[in-house]
N, C-alpha and C positions, 0 to 999 in steps of 0.2 A: 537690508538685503532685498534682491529684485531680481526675478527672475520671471520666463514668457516658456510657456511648455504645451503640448496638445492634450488635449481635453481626456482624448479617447486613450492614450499612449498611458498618460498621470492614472485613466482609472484601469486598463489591464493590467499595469504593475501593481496600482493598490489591493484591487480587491485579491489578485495570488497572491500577497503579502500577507491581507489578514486572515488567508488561512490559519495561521500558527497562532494569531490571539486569540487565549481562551476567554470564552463567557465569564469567566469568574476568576477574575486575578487579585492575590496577595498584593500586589504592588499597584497602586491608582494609575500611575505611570505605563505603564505595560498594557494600558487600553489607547494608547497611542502610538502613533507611529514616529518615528526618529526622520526628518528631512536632514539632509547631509549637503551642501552644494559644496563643489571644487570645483573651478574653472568652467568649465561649460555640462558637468553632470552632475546631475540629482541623486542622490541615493535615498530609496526608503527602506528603511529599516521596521522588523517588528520581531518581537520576542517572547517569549513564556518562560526565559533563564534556563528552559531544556534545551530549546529550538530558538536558531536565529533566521530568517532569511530576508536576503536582500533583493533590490530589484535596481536597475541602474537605468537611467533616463537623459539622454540628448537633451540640453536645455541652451536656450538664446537670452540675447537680451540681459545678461546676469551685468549686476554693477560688483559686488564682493560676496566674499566666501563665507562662509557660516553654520549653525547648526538648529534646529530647533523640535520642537516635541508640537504634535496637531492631535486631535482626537480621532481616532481610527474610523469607530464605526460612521460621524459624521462628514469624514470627508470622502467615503466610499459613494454613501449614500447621495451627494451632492453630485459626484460626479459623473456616477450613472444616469441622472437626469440633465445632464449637461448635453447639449449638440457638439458634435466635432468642431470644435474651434477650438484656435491658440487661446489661453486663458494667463492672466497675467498676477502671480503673486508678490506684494509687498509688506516685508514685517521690520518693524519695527525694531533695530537689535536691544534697544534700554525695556521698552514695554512688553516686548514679545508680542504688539499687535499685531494681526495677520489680517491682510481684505485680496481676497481676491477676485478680482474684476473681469469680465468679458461681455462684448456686444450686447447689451442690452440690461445689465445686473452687474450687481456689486453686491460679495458676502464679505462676512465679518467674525474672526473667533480668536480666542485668546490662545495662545501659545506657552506652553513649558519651556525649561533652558535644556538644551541639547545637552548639555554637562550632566544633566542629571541622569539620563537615562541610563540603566542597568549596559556594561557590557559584557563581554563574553569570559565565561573562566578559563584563564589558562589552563592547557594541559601540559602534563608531565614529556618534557622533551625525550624523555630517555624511555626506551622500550620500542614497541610495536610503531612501525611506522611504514605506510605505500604512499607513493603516490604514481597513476597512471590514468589515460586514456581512455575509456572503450565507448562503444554507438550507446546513445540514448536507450535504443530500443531493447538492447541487451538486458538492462535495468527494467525497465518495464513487462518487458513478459518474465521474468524474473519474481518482483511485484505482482502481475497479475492471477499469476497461478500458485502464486502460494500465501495472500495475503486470507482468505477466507479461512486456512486450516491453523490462525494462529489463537494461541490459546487465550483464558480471561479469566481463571483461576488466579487471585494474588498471593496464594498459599505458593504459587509457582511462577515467581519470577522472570524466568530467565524462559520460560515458552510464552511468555508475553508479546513476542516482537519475531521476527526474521532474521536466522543465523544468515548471515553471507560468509560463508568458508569459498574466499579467493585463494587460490592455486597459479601454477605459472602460465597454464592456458587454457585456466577459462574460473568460472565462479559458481557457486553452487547455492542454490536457496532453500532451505529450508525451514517450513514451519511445521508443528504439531502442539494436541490440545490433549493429548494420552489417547485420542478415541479415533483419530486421524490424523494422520501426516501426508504432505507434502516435499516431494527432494525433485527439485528442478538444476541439473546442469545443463551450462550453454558454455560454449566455445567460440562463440563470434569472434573472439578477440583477445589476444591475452595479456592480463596486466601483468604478469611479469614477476610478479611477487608473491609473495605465501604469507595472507594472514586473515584470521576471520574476527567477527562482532558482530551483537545481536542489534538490530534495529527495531527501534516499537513502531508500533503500529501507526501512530499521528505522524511521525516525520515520516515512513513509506507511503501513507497515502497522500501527504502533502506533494513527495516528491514524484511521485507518480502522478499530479496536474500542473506540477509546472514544466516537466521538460516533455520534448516533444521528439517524437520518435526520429525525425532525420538527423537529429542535434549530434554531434562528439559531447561527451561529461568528463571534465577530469575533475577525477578523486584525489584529496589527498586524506588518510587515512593514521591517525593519532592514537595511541591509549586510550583514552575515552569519549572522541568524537571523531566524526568525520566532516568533513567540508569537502560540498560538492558544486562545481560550477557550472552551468548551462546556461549558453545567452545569455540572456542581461542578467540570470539570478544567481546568486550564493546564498547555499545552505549549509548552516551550520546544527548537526546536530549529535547529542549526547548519545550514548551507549548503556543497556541493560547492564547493571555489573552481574555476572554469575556464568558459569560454563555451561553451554546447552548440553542436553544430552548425545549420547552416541547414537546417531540416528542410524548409522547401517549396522547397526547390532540388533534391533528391531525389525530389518527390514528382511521376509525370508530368502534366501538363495536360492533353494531348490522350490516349484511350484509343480506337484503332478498332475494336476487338474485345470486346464486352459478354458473357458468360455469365452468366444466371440459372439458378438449384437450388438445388431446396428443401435446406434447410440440414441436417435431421438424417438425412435420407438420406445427402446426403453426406455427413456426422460419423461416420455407425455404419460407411459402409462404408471411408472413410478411414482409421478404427480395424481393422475387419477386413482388410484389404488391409495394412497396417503391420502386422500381425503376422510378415509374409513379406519386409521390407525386410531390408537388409543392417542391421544396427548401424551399422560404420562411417561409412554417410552416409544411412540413411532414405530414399532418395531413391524416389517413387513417381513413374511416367510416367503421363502421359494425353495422350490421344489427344481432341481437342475437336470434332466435329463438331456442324453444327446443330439437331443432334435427339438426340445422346446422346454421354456420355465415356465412354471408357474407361479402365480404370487399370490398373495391373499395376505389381508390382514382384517379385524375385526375390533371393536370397539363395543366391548360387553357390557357396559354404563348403558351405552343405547340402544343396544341387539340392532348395530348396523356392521353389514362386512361386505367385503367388495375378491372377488379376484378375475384375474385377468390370464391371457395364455399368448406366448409371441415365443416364434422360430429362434431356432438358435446353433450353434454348433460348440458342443461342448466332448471334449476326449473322455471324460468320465464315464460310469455306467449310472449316478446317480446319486445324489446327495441335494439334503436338507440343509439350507440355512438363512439366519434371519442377519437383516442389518437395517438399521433405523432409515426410514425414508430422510429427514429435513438431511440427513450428512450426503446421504447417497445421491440426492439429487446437485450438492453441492459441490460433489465430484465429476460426476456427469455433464453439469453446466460447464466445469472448467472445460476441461478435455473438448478437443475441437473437428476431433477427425471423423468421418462418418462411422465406422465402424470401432466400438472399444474391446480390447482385451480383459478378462479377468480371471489372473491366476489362483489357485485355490487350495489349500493342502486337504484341510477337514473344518469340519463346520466350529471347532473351539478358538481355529488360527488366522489370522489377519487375510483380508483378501487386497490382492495388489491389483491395481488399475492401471491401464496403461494405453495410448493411442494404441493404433494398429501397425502404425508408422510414423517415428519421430523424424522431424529434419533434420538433416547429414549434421547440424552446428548443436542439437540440441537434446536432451532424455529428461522425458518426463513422466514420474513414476508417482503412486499416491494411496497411501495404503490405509485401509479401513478396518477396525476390529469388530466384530461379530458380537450378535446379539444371542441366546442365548433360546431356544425350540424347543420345548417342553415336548409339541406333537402340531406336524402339519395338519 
């Protein structure tokens, strides 16, 4: 087998490939990548038997078709110090030798039988099944604003990962850890279909660096995985088994108490003011009235306290309450608009966060439970 490919091409496919192999795999094999060649393209393959993803590559020069297994981490490595040139591989189909050659050098590694390599488990044809269309970027801010509220509890499953409850116009994301939640709908585009699944964590953050925001993605969506395409890649990946919770059964409906501020005020001094919480619980207090908060927090271990005072415009007459700085800056960060909303019932009930204004295609809402104020 003989094939001729670019240097730079073989190593942007590689290295978004070996995203998905883990540091530490049951199977020896699975620290390898799977080459594939048909006709004039390359496919690499790499696996963890949760997650598959593929990358597809324009190849010249090829004499016949074939399959074979390389070692992942060293051919990543190789090729990032490689100059942009055509680079030319020859393996051997009885030895599995492999050398491949370019202007000035020639390497040399042994090769596995491409038969060996784990493939993907069937899924159950009968049940749940989408497949449709929508922008790259729909998934992505989808992912971006609700990947930091998913949970790491393994006594809880199924808050492990990101619900996508798809609908006929539009998809919804949501994650939560019991302490915070995230519910992002968008409407860019609609697939069409009615059905949801949780995503873990490693396949949305993988999937969120290999596609790129101008891209189209068509989904097609299985009983227990999905398979997604963009440009050169396919991703295949597994599903949390378990029902997420009813997230808008947590969420409150009515809010009587509105506070708006401006959002990086409060960010820098939320950060400065957390530098004087306790560890053990973060916990910062404010004090809410209609023209300004107050915050304070203190750290009795080392008789250090910090508080701060910044403008505001709140409907209230006034009310106490605490919430852990590391969450609240984590909400804060998401959220993009200069000025945030936060609605409020009483200091024992979840505070919701919200832009000041969502875009016409999109609602993004993010609710935080309260810590608990002995005395400001």
């Amino acid at each position: 087998m003989k094939f001729n490919v670019s240097s730079k091409a073989l190593y942007s496919a590689t290295s978004a490939v070996s995203k998905v192999i883990n540091s530490k795999n049951a199977m020896t094999i699975l620290n390898n990548f799977l080459f594939t060649l048909t006709d004039q393209t390359l496919t690499v393959t790499a696996s963890d038997l949760e997650n598959t993803l593929t990358a597809s590559i324009e190849v010249n020069n090829t004499d016949n078709d074939g399959s074979f297994c390389v070692d992942a981490r060293r051919v990543v490595d190789l090729l990032k110090e490689l100059p942009d040139m055509g680079i030319t591989f020859e393996i051997d189909d009885e030895t599995l030798a492999i050398e491949i050659q370019y202007p000035g050098g020639t390497f040399n590694f042994v090769g596995l039988n491409g038969n060996e390599y784990p493939r993907n488990r069937e899924d159950n044809p009968e049940g749940l099944h989408a497949e449709f269309d929508i922008p790259a970027e729909m998934i992505l801010k989808g992912i971006d604003n609700s990947i930091f509220a998913v949970g790491t509890d393994d006594l809880r499953p199924q808050m492990m990962g990101i619900l996508w409850d798809i609908k006929e116009d539009g998809i919804t994301f949501v994650a939560t850890d019991t302490r915070k939640l995230v519910r992002y709908h968008n409407t860019m585009a609609a697939p069409g279909k009615e059905c949801s699944f949780i995503m873990p964590v490693k396949p949305a953050t993988i999937l969120k660096n290999i596609i790129a925001k101008e891209e189209t993605v068509h989904a097609v969506i299985e009983p227990k995985s999905a398979t997604i395409t963009a440009g050169q890649f396919t991703f295949n990946c597994r599903f949390i088994k378990g029902n997420f919770p009813d997230y808008n059964r947590v969420i409150p409906t009515t809010s009587p108490y509105v506070l708006t501020i401006d959002r990086i005020s409060l960010l820098n001094a939320v950060k400065r003011v957390g530098v004087f919480v306790d560890p053990s619980h973060g916990l910062i207090k404010f004090k809410i009235t209609p023209e300004e908060i107050i915050m304070k927090a203190q750290d009795n271990n080392f008789c250090t306290s910090a508080r701060e005072t910044l403008p505001c415009d709140f409907t209230g007459d006034m009310m106490v309450i605490g919430f852990s700085a590391p969450y609240l800056i984590e909400i804060i960060n998401t959220l993009s608009t200069s000025n945030i909303v936060i609605k409020l019932i009483d200091p024992s009930r979840p505070g919701v966060f919200v832009p000041d204004e969502n875009p016409a295609d999109s609602d993004l809402l993010m609710l935080l439970m309260p810590m608990t104020v002995q005395e400001f």
